[in-house]
N, C-alpha and C positions, 0 to 999 in steps of 0.2 A: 247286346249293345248294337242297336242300331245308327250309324252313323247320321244317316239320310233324313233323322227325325230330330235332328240339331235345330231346324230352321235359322239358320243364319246366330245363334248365339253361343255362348262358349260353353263346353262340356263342363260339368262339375263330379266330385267323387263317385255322388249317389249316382250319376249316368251310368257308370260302369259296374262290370262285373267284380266278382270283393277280387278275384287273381289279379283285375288290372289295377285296380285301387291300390292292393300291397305296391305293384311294380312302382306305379305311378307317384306314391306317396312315400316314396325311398329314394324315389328321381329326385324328389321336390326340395329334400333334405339335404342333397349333393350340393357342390359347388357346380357353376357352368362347367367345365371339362368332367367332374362326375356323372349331372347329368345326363351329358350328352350318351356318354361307353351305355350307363345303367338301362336308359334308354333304349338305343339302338340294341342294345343285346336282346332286350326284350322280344323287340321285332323279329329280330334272328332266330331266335328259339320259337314264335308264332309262326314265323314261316318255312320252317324246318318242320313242325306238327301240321302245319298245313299237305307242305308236300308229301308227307308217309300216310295223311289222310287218303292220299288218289293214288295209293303206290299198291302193291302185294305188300302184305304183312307178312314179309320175312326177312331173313339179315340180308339177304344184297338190297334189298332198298333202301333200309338204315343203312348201310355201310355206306353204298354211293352218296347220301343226304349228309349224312353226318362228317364224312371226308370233304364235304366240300365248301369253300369259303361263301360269303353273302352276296358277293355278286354272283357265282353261278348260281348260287339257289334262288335268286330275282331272276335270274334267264332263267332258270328250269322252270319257276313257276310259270311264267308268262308263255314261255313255249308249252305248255302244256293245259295251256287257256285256262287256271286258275284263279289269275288279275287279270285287270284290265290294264290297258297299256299307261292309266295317270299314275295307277297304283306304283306299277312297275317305276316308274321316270319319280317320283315321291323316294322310293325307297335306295333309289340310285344316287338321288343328291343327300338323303340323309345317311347312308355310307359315306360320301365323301366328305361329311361333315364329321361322322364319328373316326375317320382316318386321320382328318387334322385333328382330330383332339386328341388321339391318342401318339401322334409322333412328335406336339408338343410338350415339352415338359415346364413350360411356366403354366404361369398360372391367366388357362385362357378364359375368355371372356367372353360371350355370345356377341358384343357390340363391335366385335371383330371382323375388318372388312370380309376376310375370309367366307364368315360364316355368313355373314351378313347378304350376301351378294348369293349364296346358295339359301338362304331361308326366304327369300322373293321370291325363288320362284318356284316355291313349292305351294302346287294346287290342293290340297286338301285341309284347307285353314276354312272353316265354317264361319270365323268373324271378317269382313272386309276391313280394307283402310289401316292406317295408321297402329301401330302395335308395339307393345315393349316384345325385342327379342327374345325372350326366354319364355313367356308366355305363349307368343308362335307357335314356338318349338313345342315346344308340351300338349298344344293344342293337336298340334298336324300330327302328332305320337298318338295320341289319344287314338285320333279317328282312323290314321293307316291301323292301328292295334285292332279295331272295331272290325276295321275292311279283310282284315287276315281271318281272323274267327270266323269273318260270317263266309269265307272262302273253305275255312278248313270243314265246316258243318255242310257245306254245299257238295265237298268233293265225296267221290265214288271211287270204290277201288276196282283195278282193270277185272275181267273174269279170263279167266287162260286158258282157249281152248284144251281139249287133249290133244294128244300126239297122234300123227297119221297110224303109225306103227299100233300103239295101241286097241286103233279104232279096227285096224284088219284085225289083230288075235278078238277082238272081239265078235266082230264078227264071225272069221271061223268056228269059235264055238257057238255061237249062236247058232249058227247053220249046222252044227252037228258035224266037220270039218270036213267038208264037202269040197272046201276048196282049197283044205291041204295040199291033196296030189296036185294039184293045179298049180301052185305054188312052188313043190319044191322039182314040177317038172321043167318049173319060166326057170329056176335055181340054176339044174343042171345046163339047159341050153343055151345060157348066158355063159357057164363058165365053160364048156369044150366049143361057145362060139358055131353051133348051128341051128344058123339062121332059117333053115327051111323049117325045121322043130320048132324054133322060139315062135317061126307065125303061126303054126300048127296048134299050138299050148294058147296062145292069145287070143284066135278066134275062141278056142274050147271055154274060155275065161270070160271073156265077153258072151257068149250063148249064156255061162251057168248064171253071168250075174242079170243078163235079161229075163233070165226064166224065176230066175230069184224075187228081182223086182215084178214079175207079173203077179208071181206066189204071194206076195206080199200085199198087193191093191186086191185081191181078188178075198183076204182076209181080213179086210178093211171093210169088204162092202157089206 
């Protein structure tokens, strides 16, 4: 689903993916305070897939994603340049619409100043002008739902370098542990603290890894 190939008219089922058609067409069946929670949930859960999209796939990224409520996972995405900043400010005022619907218990109404005064001035409505409220709403869901997909497809997950530690036992064996003694002689002189040894051991260290790096371009050529 492309949002951006709306041209200024209103999204219909067939525009959407059949996952957003289910969400969308279970919205549609709510009362206004149903649809609003069924709605925004939705969004919640796209931009929780969004974010473990550009994460390491392992439990501390779902842990911290999944522990955390809708406004930080809008500042995480956005800190982490996933949306853009209308996406963000969209999904910000339709939280504050799903907060009042869900800490009223009558029976609310989208034609409600409340809601009314945050659904203006939400930028992601593909029709101009004049409009029944509840129609908006569903509209601007539509398209932010659009805007999250085409973010979670876009994102990349970090690559983690190795560790320093690592990198030297690798190399030691590489080298055939050449620079074992060398190592555990910087060991010793660090821990009885002489200084005249530790430069002694350092220059020795710096020599093997110049002669190392010459060994190495000269096997290259």
């Amino acid at each position: 689903f492309d949002p951006t190939k709306l041209a200024g008219r209103e999204p219909t089922l067939s525009d959407l993916p059949e996952v957003m058609q289910i969400y969308l067409s279970r919205a549609g069946h709510e009362t206004d305070r149903g649809c609003i929670l069924v709605s925004v949930s939705y969004l919640d859960h796209l931009l929780t897939q969004t974010l473990l999209a550009a994460m390491l796939d392992d439990e501390d990224a779902r842990h911290l994603v999944q522990h955390m409520d809708f406004a930080r996972r809008i500042r995480l995405a956005r800190a982490m340049g996933l949306i853009p900043s209308a996406v963000r400010d969209d999904l910000h005022q339709l939280k504050q619409i799903r907060n009042t619907a869900a800490h009223d218990w009558t029976d609310l109404r989208f034609n409600e100043p409340a809601i009314l005064t945050r659904l203006e001035q939400l930028q992601h409505d593909p029709v101009r002008g004049p409009s029944e409220p509840r129609r908006r709403f569903m509209r601007v869901m539509a398209v932010l739902a659009g805007e999250l997909e085409r973010a979670r497809r876009r994102a990349t997950r970090p690559v983690v370098p190795p560790s320093v530690a690592l990198e030297m036992r690798e190399r030691i064996e590489q080298e055939g542990f050449a620079l074992r003694p060398i190592i555990d002689a910087l060991s010793t002189a660090l821990r009885t603290g002489d200084h005249s040894k530790f430069a002694e051991v350092t220059r020795r260290a710096a020599d093997a890894s110049a002669s190392s790096a010459a060994s190495g371009r000269r096997a290259d050529q």
